[in-house]
C-alpha positions as CSV (number, residue, x, y, z in Angstrom):
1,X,5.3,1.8,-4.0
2,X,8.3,1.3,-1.8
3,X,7.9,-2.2,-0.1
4,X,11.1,-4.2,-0.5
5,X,10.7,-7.7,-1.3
6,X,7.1,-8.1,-2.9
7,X,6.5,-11.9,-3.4
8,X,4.4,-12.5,-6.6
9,X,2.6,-15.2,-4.3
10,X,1.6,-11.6,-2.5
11,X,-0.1,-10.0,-5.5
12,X,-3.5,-10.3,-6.7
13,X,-3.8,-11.2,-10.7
14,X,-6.3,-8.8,-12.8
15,X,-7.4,-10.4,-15.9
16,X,-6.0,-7.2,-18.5
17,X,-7.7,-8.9,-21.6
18,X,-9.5,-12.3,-22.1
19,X,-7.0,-15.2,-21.1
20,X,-4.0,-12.5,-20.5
21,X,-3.8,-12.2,-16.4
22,X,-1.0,-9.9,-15.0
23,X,0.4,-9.0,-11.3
24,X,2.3,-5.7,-11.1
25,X,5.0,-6.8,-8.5
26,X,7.0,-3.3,-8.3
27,X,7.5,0.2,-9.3
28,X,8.8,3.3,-8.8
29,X,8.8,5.8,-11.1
30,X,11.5,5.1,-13.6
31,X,10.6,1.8,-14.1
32,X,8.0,-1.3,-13.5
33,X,8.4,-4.9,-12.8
34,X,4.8,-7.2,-14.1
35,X,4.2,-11.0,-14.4
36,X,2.2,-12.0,-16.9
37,X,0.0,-15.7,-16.9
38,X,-1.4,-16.0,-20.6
39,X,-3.7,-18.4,-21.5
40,X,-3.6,-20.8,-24.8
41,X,-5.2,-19.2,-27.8
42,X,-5.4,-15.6,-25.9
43,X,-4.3,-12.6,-27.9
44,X,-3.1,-9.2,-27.3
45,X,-4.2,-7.2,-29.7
46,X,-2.1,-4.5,-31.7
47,X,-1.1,-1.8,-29.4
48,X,1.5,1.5,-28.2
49,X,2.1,3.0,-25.1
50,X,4.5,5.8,-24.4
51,X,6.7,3.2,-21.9
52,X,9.8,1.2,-23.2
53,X,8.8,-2.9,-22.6
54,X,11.6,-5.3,-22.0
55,X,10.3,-8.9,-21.5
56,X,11.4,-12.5,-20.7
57,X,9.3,-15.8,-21.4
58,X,9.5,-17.9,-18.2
59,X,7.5,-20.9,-19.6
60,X,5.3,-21.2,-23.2
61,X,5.6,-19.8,-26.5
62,X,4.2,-16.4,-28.4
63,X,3.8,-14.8,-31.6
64,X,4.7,-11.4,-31.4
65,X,4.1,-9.1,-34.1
66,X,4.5,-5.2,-35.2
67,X,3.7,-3.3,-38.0
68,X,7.5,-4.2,-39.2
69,X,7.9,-7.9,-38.5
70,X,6.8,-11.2,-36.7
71,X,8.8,-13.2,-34.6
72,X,8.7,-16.0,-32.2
73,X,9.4,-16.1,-28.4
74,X,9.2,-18.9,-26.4
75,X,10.9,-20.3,-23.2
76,X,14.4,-18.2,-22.3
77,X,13.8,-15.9,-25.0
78,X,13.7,-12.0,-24.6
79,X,12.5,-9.0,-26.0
80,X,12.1,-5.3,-26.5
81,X,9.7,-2.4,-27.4
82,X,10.1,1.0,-27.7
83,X,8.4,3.9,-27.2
84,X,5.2,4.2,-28.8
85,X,5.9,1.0,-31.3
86,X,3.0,-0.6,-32.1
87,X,2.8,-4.0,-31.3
88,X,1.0,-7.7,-30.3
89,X,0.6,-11.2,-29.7
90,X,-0.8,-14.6,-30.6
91,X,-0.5,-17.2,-27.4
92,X,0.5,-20.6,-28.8
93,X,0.7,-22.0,-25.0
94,X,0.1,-21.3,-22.0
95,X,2.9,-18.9,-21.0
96,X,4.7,-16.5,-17.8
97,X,6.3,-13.4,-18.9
98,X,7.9,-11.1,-17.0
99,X,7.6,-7.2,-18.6
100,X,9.2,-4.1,-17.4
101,X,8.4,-1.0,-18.1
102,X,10.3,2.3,-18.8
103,X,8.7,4.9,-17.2
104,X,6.0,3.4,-15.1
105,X,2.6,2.6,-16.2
106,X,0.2,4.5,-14.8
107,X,-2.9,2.6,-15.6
108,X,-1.2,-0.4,-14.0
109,X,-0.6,0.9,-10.8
């Protein structure tokens, strides 16, 4: 993908998982910018994938959890997961993230 500015108003949503919708805005192949909507009372369940995740909440509150630890994330918070750490989430309100991933997903292209 190489068109410069994508608009998120531009992208269709795909519903990932039950309640969890997300756009992938842009990408190349180092890296990949996604906005997540997620639904109240939605989970992502525990999960790896070989791509670094950086995140920001936007708006709402989640659970997050690993094998390790729980923590909370909510409005102005961010976060990080590496490489093939497992990990999930309870959605406590309706919440935006933003996610990007290190290298690109493939299976959200």
């Amino acid at each position: 993908m190489n068109v410069n500015p994508v608009n998120k108003s531009s992208v269709k949503s795909i519903e990932a998982l039950p309640g969890i919708y997300r756009k992938t805005l842009i990408y190349n192949s180092n890296m990949m910018l996604c906005h997540f909507f997620l639904k109240e009372n939605s989970d992502v369940p525990l999960h790896s994938h070989k791509e670094h995740q950086i995140g920001y909440v936007i708006k709402g509150k989640l659970q997050f959890f690993t094998e390790n630890e729980e923590f909370m994330a909510e409005e102005g918070d961010s976060y990080v997961f590496e490489s093939n750490e497992k990990h999930g989430a309870k959605i406590l309100e309706d919440s935006e993230v933003i996610d990007v991933f290190s290298p690109s997903r493939e299976d959200y292209k």
